[in-house]
GUKOL-143504 format. One line per field, with one value per residue (C-alpha): residue in three letters; y, x, z. Coordinates in steps of 0.001 Angstrom, whole numbers, plus 500000, padded with zeros to 6 digits. Example, Ala and Ser with C-alpha at 12.3 -4.5 7.8 and 13.67 -1.06 7.14 Angstrom:
# GUKOL-143504
aa <- c(ALA,SER)
north <- c(495500,498940)
east <- c(512300,513670)
up <- c(507800,507140)
# end
This chain:
# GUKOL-143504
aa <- c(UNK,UNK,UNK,UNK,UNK,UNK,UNK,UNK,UNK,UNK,UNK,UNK,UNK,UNK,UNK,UNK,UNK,UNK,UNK,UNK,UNK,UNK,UNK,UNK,UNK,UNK,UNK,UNK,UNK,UNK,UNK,UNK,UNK,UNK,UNK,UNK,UNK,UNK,UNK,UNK,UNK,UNK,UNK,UNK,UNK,UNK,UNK,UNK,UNK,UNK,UNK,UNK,UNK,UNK,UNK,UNK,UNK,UNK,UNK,UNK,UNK,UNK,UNK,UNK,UNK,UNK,UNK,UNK,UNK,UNK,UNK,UNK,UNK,UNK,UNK,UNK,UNK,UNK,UNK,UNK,UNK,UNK,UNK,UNK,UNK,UNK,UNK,UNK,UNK,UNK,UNK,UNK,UNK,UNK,UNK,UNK,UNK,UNK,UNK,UNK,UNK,UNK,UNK,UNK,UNK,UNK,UNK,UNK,UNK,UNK,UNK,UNK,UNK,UNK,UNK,UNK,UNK,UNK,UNK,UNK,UNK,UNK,UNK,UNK,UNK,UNK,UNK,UNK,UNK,UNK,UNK,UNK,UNK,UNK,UNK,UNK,UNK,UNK,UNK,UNK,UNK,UNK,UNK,UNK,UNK,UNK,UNK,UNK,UNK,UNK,UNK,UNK,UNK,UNK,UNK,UNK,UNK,UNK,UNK,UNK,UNK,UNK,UNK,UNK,UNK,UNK,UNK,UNK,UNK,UNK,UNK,UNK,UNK,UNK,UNK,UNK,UNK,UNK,UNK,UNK,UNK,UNK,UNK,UNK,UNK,UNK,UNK,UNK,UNK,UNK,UNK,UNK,UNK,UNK,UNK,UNK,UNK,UNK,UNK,UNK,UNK,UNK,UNK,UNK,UNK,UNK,UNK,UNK,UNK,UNK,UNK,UNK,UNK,UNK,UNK,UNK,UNK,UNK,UNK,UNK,UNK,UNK,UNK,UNK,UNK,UNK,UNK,UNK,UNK,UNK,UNK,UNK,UNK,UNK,UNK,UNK,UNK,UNK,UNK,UNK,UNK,UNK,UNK,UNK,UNK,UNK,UNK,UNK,UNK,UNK,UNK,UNK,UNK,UNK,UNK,UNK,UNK,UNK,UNK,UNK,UNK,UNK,UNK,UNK,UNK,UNK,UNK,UNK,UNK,UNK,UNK,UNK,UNK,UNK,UNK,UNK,UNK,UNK,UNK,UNK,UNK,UNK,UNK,UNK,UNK,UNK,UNK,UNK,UNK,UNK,UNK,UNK,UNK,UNK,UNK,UNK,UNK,UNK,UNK,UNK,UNK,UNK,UNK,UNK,UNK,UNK,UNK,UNK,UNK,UNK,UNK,UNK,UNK,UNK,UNK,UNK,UNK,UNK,UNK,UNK,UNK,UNK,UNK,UNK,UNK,UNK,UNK,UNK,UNK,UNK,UNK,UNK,UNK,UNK,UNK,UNK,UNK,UNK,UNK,UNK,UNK,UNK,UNK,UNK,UNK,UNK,UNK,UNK,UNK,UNK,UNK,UNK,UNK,UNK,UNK,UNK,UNK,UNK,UNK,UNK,UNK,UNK,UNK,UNK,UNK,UNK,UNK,UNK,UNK,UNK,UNK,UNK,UNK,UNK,UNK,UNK,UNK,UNK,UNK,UNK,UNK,UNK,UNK,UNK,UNK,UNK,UNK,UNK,UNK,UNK,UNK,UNK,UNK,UNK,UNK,UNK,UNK,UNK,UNK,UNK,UNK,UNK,UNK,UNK,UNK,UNK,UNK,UNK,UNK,UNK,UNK,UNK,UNK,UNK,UNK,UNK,UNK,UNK,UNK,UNK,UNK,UNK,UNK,UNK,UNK,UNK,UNK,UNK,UNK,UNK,UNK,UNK,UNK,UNK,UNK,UNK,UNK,UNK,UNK,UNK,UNK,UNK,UNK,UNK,UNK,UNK,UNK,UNK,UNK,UNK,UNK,UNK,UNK,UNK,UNK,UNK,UNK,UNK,UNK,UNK,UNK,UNK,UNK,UNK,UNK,UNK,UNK,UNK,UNK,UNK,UNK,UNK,UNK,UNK,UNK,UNK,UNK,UNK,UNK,UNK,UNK,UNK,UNK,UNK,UNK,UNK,UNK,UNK,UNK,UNK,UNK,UNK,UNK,UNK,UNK,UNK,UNK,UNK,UNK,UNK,UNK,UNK,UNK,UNK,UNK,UNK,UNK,UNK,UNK,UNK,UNK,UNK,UNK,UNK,UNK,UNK,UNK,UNK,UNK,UNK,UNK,UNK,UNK,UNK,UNK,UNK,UNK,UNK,UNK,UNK,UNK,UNK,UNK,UNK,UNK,UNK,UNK,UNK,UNK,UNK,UNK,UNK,UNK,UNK,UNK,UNK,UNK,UNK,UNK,UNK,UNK,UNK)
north <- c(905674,905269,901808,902216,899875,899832,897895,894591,896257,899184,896959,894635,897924,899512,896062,895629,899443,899402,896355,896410,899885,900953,898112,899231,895885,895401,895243,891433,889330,889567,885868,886606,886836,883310,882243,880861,881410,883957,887443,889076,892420,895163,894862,899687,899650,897398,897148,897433,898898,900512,904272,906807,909514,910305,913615,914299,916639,916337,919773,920995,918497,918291,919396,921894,924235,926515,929308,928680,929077,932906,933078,935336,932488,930015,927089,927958,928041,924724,923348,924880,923390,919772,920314,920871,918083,915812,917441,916578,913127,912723,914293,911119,908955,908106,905961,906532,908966,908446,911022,911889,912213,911687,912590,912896,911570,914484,914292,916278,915303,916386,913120,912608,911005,913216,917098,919143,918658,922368,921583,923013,925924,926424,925944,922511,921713,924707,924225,924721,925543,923012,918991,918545,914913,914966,917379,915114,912034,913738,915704,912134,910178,913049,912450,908701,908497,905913,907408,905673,907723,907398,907293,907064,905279,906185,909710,912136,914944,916591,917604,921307,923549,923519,920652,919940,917616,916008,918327,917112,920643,921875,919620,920710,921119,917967,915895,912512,912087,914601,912803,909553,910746,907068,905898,907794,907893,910692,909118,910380,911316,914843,917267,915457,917035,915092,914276,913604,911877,908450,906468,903243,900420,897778,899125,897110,900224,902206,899585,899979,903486,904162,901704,903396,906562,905688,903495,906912,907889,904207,904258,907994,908854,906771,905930,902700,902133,902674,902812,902880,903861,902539,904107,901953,901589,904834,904486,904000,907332,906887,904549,905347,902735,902668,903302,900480,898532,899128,898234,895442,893691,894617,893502,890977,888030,885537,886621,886609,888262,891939,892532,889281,890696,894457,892474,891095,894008,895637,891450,892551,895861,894931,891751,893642,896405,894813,892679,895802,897543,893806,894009,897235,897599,894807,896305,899238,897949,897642,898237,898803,900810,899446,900152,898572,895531,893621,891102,891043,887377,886831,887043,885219,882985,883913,887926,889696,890161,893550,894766,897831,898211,895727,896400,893795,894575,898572,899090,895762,895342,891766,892690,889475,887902,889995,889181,885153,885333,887864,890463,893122,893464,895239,896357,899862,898729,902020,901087,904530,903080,902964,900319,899624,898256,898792,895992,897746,898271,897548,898132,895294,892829,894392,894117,890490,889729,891364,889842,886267,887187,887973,885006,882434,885239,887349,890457,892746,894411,897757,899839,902952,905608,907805,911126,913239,912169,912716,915664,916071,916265,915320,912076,911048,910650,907924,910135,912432,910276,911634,907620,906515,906025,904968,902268,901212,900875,899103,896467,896020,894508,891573,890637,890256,890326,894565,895558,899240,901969,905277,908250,910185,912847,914878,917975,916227,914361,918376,919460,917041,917954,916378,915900,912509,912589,913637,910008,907960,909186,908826,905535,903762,905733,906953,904973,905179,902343,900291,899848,895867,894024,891811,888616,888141,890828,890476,891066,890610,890414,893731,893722,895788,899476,899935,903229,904480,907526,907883,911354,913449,917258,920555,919490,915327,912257,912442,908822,908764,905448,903776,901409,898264,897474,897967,896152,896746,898880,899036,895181,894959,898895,900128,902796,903275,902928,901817,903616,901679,903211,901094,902721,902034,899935,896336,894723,893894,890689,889594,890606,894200,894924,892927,895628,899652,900129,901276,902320,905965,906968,905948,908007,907855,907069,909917,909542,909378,907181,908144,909636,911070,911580,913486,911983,915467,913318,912248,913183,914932,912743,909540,906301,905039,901847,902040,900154,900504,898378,898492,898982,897752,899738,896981,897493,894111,894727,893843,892426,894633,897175,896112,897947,902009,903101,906335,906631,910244)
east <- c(413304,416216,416085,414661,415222,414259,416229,414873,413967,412151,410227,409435,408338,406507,404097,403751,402703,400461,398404,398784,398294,396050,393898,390574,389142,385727,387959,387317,389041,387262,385685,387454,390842,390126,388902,389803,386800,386214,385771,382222,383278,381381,382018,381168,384190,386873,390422,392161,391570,393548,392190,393584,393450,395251,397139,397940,400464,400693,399006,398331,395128,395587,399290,400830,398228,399203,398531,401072,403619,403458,403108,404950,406404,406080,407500,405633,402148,402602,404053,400474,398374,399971,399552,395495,395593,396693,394231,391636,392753,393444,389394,388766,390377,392356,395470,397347,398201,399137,401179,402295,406063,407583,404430,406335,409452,410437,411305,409531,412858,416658,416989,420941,419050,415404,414782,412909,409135,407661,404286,406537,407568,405965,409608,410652,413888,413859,415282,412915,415271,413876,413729,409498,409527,411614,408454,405473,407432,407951,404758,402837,404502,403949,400035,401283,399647,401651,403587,403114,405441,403053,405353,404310,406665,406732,404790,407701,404807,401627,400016,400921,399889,400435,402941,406038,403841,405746,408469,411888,413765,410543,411406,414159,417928,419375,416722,417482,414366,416724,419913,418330,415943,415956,414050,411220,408148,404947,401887,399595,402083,403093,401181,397963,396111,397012,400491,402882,405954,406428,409794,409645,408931,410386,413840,415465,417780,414593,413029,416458,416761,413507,413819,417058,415387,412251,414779,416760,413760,413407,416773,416976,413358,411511,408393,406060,405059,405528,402774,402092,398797,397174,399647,402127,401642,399710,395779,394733,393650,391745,393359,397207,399342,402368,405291,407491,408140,411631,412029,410131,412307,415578,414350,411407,413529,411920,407861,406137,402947,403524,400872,402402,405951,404534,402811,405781,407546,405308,405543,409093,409170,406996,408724,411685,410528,409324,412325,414729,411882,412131,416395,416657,413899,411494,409511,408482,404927,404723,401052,399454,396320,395079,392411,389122,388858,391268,389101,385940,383962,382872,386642,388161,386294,388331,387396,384405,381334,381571,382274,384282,387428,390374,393557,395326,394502,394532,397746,399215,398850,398476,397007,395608,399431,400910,398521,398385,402459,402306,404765,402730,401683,398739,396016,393896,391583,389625,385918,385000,381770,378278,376566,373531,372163,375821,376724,379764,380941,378737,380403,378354,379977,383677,384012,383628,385526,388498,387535,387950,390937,392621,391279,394238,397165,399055,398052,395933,392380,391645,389491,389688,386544,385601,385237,385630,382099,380301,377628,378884,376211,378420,378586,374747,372090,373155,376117,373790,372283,374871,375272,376550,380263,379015,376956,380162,382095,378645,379003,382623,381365,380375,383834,386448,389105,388360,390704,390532,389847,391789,389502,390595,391686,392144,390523,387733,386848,387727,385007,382446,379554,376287,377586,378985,382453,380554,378151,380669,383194,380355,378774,382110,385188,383711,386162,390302,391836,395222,396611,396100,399133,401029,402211,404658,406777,409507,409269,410544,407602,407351,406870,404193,404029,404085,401486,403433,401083,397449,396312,393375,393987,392223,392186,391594,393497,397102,398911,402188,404070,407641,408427,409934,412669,412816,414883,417841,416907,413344,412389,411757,411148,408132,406836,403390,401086,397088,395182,392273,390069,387222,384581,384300,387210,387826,389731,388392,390131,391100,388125,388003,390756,388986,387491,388179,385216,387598,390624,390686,393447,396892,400256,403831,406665,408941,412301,413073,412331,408891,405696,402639,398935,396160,392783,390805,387601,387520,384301,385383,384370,384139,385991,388217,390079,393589,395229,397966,399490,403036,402988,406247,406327,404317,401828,402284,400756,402431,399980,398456,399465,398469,395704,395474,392392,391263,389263,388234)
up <- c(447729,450166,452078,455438,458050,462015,464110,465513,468892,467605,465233,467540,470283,467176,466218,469911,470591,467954,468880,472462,473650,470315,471073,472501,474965,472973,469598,468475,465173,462126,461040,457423,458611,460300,456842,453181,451653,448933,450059,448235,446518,445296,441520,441929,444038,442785,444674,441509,438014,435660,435139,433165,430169,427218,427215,423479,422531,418702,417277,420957,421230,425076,426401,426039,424943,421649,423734,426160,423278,423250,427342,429110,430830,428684,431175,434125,431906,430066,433915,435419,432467,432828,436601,436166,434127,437018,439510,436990,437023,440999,441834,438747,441129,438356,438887,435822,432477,429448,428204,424374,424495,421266,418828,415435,415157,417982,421511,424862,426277,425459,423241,421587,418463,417731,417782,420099,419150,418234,420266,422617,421282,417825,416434,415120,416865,419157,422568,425163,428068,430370,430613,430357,430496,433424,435259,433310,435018,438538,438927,438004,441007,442933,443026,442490,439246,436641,434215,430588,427971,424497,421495,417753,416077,412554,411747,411142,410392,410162,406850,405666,406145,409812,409435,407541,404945,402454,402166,404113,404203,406438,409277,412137,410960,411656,411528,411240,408226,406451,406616,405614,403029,402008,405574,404537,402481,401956,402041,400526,397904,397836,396262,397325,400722,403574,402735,405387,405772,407575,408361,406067,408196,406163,406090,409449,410121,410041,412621,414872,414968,416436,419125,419803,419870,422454,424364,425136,427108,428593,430187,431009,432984,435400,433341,434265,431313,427165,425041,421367,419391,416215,414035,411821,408007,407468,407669,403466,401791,398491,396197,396939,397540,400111,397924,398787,396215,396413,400196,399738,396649,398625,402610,401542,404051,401727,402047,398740,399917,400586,402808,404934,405147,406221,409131,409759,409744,412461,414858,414651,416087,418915,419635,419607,421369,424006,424715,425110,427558,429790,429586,430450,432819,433441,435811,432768,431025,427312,425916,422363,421501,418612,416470,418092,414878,414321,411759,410789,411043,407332,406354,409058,411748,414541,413953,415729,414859,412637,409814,409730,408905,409783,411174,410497,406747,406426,408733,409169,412827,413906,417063,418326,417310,419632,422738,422116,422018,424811,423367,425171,428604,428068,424773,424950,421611,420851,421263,419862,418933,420939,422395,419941,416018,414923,412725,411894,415126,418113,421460,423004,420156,420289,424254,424386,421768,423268,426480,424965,422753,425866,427830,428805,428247,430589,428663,430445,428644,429239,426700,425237,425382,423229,425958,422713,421670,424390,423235,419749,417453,414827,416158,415961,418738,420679,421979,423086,425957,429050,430395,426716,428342,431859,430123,428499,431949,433482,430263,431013,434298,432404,431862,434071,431733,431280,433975,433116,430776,428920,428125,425138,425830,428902,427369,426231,430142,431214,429131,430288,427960,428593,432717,431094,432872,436358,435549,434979,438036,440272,438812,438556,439889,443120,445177,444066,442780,442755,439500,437966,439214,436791,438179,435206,436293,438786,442133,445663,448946,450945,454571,456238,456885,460886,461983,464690,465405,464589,466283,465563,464922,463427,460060,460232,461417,460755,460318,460720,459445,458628,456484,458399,455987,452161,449515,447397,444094,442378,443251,446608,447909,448834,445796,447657,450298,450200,453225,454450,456896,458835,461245,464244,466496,465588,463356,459929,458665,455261,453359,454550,452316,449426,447422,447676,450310,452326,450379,451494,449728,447647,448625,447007,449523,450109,450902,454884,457210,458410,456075,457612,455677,456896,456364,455875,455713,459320,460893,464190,466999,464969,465869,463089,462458,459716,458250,455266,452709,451098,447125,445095,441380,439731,442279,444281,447572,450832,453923,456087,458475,462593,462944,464247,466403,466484,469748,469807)
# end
């Protein structure tokens, strides 16, 4: 957003005309804003918590759809599909999406380094003639929903037959996996069902290259955040081994224990990865989705209380490394499990664990749902009650360190079978939400949004506002503003902008020096009290606006 200053005078004329001639004579200080003690929240309407879905694109699971390969237009229907998508989050009051950008080894974006990705198109390395992550970045900030770009690291494909499988000369001309047939390895080995191809994650140039190649979109797109999944070493499948003995004899930097050094191998491309996300843009999030164990108790005391499968075992992921030395700014685990006698895998046993594992850190806990369970019968009875998922956000109450939650995926919280999504929107998301801020990030304070107008008309109570003065680049300029609205005419004080009682409604800035909202939810004849905040890209929250009275 272009910096927008007012001059000393007209600030000075703006504060003064909005408390002065605004100002109704019975309108009296709130005893919070006089006040240091703790504001009481509603813990059904919190001020800030991280809410979003996972928009898959590898094998058409959410965006785009296959269908909208043979479309007419085949731009403007995958651009209306990812559009819907957002409404669907936005009537969520969701604050955020997750979005699958780079799902094997491919790129939704011109990239110098990967080919086109045929979700697309249907045709591995086919230009589609437009820039889609530059319209999934700009249609997200639009609504002022974050933009995190989901990568996989290491898949190069899908099992045949509707993926390239094992074989190399199936994948796009030019592919990098075919150049270096050396980075890769099929796993399950070929000729077995399942077989796919991965890039080696032992080999270091291997490790580079796709840093390189998810840094292109880093540097090139305004995302907020990067986020990985659960993928690394591939998942076990029968008794196969990884085939890297070679890699491991010629790269082993002085580890004896395989399974050690392939741990390693994974600390090192998140350390790694997150350090050239911070020096290039260190206001851009880095965050993990893991699988939802990371060790069970009866192998390792500091594990959880389950015993299912490990990740830290099956595909190397050190999880709980990675939060204690803070490499990440943020962990999804996927709690695809229900709350109940589950001694693999109890949700009641797995939150708290998290919760504690976080405890002490700068990394931020938000879990992943299972949405895609909801009324499957293949899934067993207990996802057949309709609150399964909102009694998972009503347990995550318990714990302050859940800050959030991802729903996989966005067709699945479309579908809402059983009326589970409508529950759980109304039970827990009724109000919007700010994102989580994250104190470790840079930042620079934000002055206060000035209303200059509030002014009933046909349609609601349109606010008009300007920005009193922004600073230079991303630190320091105003990304967003919180709209708080108050009944009645006096001025609510610290507290009232405590919890999201009030919050109304989040808006990007637009470029200019004045933006305008129109609060369609007025009641015609009611008086109203505003008041907006100032959001920086990390969601750091300036003070409040002077207050704006609507009188009639």
């Amino acid at each position: 957003m272009k910096a927008t200053r007012l001059g000393a005078a007209g600030l000075v004329a703006a504060l003064l005309g909005t408390l002065v001639t605004s100002t109704p004579a019975n309108a009296a200080p709130d005893a919070a804003s006089t006040t240091t003690a703790t504001c009481a929240t509603d813990p059904a309407t919190p001020k800030r918590q991280f809410r979003a879905m996972w928009i898959s694109s590898v094998v058409n699971i959410d965006w785009p759809s296959k269908a909208s390969q043979t479309s007419p237009d085949q731009v403007a229907a995958q651009q209306t599909e990812y559009r819907e998508l957002l409404d669907l989050a936005q009537r969520l009051n969701h604050n955020a999406v997750v979005v699958q950008v780079r799902p094997t080894a491919d790129a939704l974006w011109p990239s110098p380094y990967e080919p086109w990705s045929e979700y697309l198109t249907g045709i591995r390395g086919q230009d589609p003639g437009w820039d889609p992550l530059a319209f999934l970045v700009a249609e997200a900030h639009r609504r002022n929903l974050e933009f995190h770009a989901w990568f996989n690291p290491y898949r190069v494909s899908m099992p045949a037959p509707g993926g390239a499988g094992a074989d190399l000369a199936q994948l796009a001309p030019g592919h990098p996996a075919r150049q270096h047939p050396d980075w890769t390895f099929a796993y399950p080995p070929a000729g077995v069902a399942g077989s796919r191809l991965y890039y080696n994650p032992g080999i270091p140039e291997v490790r580079e290259f796709v840093q390189t190649a998810m840094m292109d979109a880093v540097s090139r797109y305004d995302i907020d955040g990067v986020h990985f999944d659960d993928y690394f070493y591939p998942y076990p499948s029968g008794t196969y081994q990884v085939p890297d003995d070679a890699t491991f004899a010629a790269y082993n930097r002085g580890f004896t224990d395989r399974a050690d050094w392939r741990r390693d191998n994974i600390n090192l491309l998140i350390q790694e990865m997150n350090g050239k996300i911070k020096a290039a843009k260190p206001w851009v999030k880095f965050g993990v989705s893991p699988f939802g164990i990371w060790r069970n108790k009866a192998v390792d005391p500091l594990g959880s209380d389950t015993t299912g499968s490990q990740s830290y075992d099956i595909i190397s992921a050190d999880t709980r490394k990675w939060i204690k030395q803070e490499w990440i700014d943020y962990v999804v685990p996927q709690l695809y499990w229900y709350i109940g006698q589950y001694p693999a895998a109890d949700y009641a046993r797995l939150v708290p664990w998290w919760a504690e594992t976080v405890r002490g850190t700068r990394v931020q806990l938000y879990i992943g749902q299972a949405d895609y369970k909801s009324g499957d019968a293949a899934y067993g009875p207990f996802w057949q009650n309709p609150s399964e998922l909102s009694d998972h956000l009503t347990l995550n109450q318990a714990y302050p360190e859940v800050q959030g939650n991802v729903h996989f995926s966005a067709v699945q919280v479309r579908a809402n079978r059983l009326g589970a999504t409508d529950i759980y929107a109304a039970e827990h998301y009724s109000r919007p939400a700010l994102v989580p801020a994250m104190p470790h990030l840079p930042a620079r304070p934000l002055l206060f949004p000035v209303v200059t107008k509030a002014a009933r008309q046909a349609d609601g109570v349109r606010l008009t506002w300007r920005q009193p003065a922004d600073g230079v680049g991303p630190l320091g300029t105003a990304t967003s503003y919180a709209i708080y609205r108050f009944d009645g005419t006096t001025l609510p004080g610290r507290c009232g902008t405590a919890d999201a009682a009030h919050l109304v409604d989040t808006v990007r800035a637009t470029p200019g020096g004045s933006q305008s909202w129109v609060d369609t939810s007025a009641v015609p004849g009611r008086r109203y009290t505003y008041q907006l905040t100032a959001l920086d890209r990390s969601a750091n929250e300036s003070p409040t606006s002077p207050p704006a009275f609507v009188l009639r």
